[in-house]
N, C-alpha and C positions, 0 to 999 in steps of 0.2 A: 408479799405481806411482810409489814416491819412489823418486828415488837407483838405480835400476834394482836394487827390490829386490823381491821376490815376498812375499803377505804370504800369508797368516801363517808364519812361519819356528821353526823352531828353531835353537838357534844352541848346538851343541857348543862346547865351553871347557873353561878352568883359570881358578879362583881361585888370587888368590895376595898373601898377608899379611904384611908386615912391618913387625916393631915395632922401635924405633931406641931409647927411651929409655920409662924407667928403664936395662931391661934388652932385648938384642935377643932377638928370640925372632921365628923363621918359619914358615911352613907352605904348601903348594899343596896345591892337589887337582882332580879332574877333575867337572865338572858339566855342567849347560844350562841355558840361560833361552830363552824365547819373547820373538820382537818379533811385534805384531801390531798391527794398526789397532783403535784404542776403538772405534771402532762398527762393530767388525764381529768380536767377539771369540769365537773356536771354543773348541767343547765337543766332546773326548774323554773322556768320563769312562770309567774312574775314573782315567785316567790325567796327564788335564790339563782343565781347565776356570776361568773366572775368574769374580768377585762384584764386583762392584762396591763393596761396601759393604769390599772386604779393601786400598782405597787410598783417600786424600786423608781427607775426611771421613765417610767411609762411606755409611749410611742405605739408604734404599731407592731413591733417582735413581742414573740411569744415571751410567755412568762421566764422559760427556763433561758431565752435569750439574754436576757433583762439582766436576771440573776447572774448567769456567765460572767456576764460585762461589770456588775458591779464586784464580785467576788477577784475578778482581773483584776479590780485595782486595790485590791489589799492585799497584791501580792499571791492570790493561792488559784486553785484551779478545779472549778467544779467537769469531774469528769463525765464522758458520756453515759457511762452505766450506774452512775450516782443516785443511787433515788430521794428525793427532796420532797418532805410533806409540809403543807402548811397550814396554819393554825389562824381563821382572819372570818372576818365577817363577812358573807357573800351580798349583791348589789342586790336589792329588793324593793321590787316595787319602784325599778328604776333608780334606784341611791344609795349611795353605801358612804359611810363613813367606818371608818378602823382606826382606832386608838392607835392598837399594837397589833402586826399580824409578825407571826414567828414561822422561822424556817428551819427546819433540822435536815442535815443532809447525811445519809447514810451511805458508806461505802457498800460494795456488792455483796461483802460478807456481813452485812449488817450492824458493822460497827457506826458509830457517830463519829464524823470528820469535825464538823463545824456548825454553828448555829447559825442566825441573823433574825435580828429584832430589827423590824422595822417599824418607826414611832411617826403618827401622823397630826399636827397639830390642827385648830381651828382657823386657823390663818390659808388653808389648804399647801404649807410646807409638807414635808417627808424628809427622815433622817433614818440613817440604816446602820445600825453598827454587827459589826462581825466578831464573835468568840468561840472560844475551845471550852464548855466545861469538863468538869472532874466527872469523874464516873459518876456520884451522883447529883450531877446535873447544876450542879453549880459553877459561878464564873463574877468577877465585877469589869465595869466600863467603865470610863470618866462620861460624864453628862459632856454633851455636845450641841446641844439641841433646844430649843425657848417651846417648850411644853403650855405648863401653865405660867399666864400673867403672873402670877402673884412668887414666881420662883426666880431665882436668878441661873444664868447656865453654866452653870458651876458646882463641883460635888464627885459623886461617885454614886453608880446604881449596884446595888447589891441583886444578885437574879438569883434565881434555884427555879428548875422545869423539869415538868415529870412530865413522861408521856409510855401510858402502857396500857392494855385494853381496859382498866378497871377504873383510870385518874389520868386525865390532863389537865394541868395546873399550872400556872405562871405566874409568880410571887415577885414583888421587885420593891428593893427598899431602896431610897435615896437621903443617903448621906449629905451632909453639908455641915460644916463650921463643926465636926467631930462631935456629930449627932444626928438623930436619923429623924427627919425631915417630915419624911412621907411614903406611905406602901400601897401599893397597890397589888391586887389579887384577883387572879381567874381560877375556877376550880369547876371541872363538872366532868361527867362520866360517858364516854365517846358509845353512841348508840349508831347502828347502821343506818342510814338513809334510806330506810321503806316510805312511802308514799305514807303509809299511816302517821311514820315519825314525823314529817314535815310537814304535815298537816295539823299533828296533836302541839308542835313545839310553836306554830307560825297561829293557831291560835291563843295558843295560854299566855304568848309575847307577841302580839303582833306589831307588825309596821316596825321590827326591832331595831334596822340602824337611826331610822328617826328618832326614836328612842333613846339612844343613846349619845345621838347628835344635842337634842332639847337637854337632857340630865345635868351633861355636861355644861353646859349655858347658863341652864339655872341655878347648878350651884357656884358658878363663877360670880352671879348675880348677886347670890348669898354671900359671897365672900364678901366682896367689894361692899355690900351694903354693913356689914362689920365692919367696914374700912380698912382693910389691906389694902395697904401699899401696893399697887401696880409697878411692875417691873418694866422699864423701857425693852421693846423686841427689836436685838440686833438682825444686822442683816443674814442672810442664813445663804450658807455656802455647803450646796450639799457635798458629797466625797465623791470620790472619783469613783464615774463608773456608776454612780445612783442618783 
């Protein structure tokens, strides 16, 4: 048990988006994501279930494989007694899309080694960046990555992440031109994974990552019909190892 949290969890929430420049434009809505331990990842189907192969660099090795290999090439080394939870949307109903799935890696004495956000666009890329935050729980990136059309890749992400039995939350502002851009925000409160809970969460949101697949589309739709400028999508070289 990390952080006095029970695993595998669900963890009820609100997204919630805002754009600052060009133009402002908002949106919330109600969701869930799953924290769960990589080696030990629960199968509900058809309701929730993970692949391996739907984070980092896919293929057919296990999750913590995956991770190994990308964490090799920035240099650092996730150990065998490490334990690694992750924060991401499970495959439902046979599909899943994931914005952002987060990985906190904890040493045996339960301290925090190192994060990894991993960000997935509509283009079906994946980009992974790796941090140390401050105790709490803060750190900034350089943007790497072609997200949204309407952004260029360029900037810096500001993050702060909480995770303790009472709040997981994942905040990320992105800066550009010495201004802040755009934020993004997950916040909800990690419940254990009784049959009751995922049943009560998979009705009040069903069908969720579809959900969140269309949102995203639509308001892209919105955008562009206010006529934001589309950003041309370079080619994307992911990092070593992801």
């Amino acid at each position: 048990m990390v952080n006095g949290l029970s695993l595998p969890a669900i963890v009820p929430g609100w997204v919630a988006h805002t754009r600052q420049l060009p133009r402002r434009h908002r949106f919330r809505y109600r969701t869930y994501q799953w924290l769960v331990d990589i080696d030990d990842l629960p199968a509900f189907r058809p309701l929730a279930s993970f692949r391996p192969a739907d984070h980092l660099n896919g293929g057919e090795r296990s999750l913590r494989e995956n991770l190994t290999s990308f964490i090799a090439g920035q240099n650092e080394v996730l150990e065998p007694d490490d334990q690694v939870l992750m924060l991401a949307n499970a495959r439902s109903f046979g599909y899943v899309f994931d914005p952002l799935s987060v990985f906190w890696c904890f040493a045996p004495d339960g301290s925090l080694r190192w994060v990894v956000l991993e960000v997935h666009n509509t283009y079906g890329e994946r980009h992974s960046y790796l941090a140390h935050p401050t105790a709490d729980g803060r750190f900034t990136v350089e943007k790497a990555f072609y997200v949204s059309p309407f952004f260029t890749v360029d900037g810096t992400y500001e993050v702060v992440l909480d995770l303790t039995p009472d709040r997981v939350a994942v905040a990320i502002n992105l800066h550009q031109q010495g201004a802040r851009a755009f934020s993004a925000a997950f916040t909800g409160r990690p419940r254990a994974a009784t049959r009751r809970t995922r049943l009560a969460v998979a009705a009040r949101t069903p069908f969720v990552t579809y959900q969140v697949s269309l949102l995203i589309r639509l308001h892209g739709i919105a955008l562009w019909l206010r006529r934001l400028p589309v950003v041309h999508r370079p080619p994307h070289t992911p990092l070593q190892g992801a």
